[in-house]
C-alpha positions in Angstrom: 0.0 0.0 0.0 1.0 3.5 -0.9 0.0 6.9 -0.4 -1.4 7.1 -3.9 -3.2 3.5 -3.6 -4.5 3.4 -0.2 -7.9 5.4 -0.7 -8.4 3.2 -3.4 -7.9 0.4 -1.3 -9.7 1.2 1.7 -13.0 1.9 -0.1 -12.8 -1.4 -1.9 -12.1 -3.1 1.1 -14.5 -1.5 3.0 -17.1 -1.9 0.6 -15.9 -6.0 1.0 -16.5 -6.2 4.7 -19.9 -4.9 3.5 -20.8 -7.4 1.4 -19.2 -10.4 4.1 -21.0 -8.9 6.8 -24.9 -9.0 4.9 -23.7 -12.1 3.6 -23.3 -13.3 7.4 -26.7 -12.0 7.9 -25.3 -9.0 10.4 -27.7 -6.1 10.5 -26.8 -2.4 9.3 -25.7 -1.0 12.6 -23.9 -3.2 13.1 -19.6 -2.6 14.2 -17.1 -4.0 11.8 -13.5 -4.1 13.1 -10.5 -3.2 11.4 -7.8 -5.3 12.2 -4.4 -2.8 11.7 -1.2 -4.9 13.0 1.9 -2.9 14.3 3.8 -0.8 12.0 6.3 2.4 12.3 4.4 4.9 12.8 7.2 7.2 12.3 7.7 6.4 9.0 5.6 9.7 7.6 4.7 8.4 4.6 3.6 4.8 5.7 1.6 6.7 8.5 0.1 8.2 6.1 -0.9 6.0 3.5 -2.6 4.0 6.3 -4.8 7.2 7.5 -5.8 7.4 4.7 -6.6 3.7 4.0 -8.3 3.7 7.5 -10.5 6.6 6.3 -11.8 5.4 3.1 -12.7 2.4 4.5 -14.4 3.5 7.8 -16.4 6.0 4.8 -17.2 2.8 3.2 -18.9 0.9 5.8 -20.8 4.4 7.4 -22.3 4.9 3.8 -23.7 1.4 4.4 -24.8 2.4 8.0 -22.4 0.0 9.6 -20.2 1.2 12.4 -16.7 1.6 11.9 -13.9 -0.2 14.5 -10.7 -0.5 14.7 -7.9 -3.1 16.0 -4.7 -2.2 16.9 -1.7 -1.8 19.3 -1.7 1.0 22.2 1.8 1.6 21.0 1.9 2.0 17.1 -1.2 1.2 15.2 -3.8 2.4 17.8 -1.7 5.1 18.6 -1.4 6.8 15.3 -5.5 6.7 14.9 -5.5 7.9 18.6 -2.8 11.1 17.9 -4.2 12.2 14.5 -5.4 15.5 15.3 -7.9 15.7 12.0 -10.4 13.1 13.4 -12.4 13.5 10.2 -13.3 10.0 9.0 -11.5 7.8 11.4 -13.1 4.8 13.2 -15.6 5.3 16.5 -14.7 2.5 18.1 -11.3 1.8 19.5 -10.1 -1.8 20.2 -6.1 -1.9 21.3 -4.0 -4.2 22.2 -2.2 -3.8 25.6 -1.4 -6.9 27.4 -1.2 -5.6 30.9 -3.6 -8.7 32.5 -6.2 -5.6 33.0 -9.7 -6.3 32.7 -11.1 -3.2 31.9 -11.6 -0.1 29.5 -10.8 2.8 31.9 -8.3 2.4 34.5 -5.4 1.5 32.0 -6.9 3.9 29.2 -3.6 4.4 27.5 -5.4 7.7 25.1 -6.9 10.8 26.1 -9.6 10.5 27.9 -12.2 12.5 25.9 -11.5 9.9 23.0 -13.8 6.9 22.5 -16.5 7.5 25.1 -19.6 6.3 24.9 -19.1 2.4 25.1 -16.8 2.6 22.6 -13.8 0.8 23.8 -12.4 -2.8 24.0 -9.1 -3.7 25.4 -7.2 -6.9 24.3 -5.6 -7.1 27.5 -4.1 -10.9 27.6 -3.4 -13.1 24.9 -2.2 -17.3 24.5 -3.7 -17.7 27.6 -3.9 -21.8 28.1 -7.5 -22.9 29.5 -8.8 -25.8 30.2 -12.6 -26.2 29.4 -14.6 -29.5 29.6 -11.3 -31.6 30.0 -10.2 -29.6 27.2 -7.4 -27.0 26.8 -7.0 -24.5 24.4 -5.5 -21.1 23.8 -7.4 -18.3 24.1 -6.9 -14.2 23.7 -8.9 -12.0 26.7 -10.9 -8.8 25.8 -12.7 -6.4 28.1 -15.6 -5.4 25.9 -17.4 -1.9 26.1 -18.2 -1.5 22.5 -20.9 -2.2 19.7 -20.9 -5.5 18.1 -22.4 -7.4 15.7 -26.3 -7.2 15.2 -27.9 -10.7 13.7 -31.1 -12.1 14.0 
């Protein structure tokens, strides 16, 4: 992705989490999450090209009256939506990674505080934790969840 590609690459995958998400029978209203892994957000131009990917697509799924979210690490990805000081177009819910074993939204809030209110957090705050269930054990990620989900039905 580029600067000069990545509007034209958010829209069209926006406009494909669209189609997925009626094709999975989830109602308009519903929140689709963007899933943005670490990257340098120092680099200027990479920063940039994925602002502006992140906007076309969160455009993308509003003009289909879904609700835009977004995935990514307290310390790069999350960080870079959470610092941009034109918030035009960006997600309006927040879901970052910071594995700190805390179950909750608020008290290890790594942002400002005015941003994401509203019940529109979730915190990934432990991940390949081993649990048993049923004799079984598996691996598991933890969330604290205070955010729109998926509407079906």
């Amino acid at each position: 992705m580029t600067t000069s590609n990545a509007a034209s690459l958010g829209a069209t995958d926006g406009k494909d989490a669209v189609a997925k998400a009626s094709a999975l029978r989830m109602k308009a209203g519903s929140a689709l999450y963007l899933d943005m892994e670490a990257y340098d957000i120092t680099n200027t131009a990479c920063n940039k090209a994925v602002l502006t990917y992140v906007r076309a697509f969160d455009k993308a799924l509003r003009g289909k009256i879904y609700r835009s979210g977004y995935y990514g690490f307290s310390s790069s990805s999350a960080r870079a939506i959470a610092v941009e000081t034109d918030r035009t177009d960006l997600p309006g819910n927040m879901w970052y990674a910071l594995w700190d074993k805390q179950n909750s939204t608020t008290t290890d809030w790594p942002f400002a505080a005015s941003l994401w209110t509203n019940h529109s957090r979730a915190h990934q705050y432990m991940v390949n934790s081993k649990e048993t269930r049923g004799g079984y054990t598996i691996t598991v990620d933890r969330n604290a969840w205070d955010a729109p989900v998926a509407i079906t039905g």
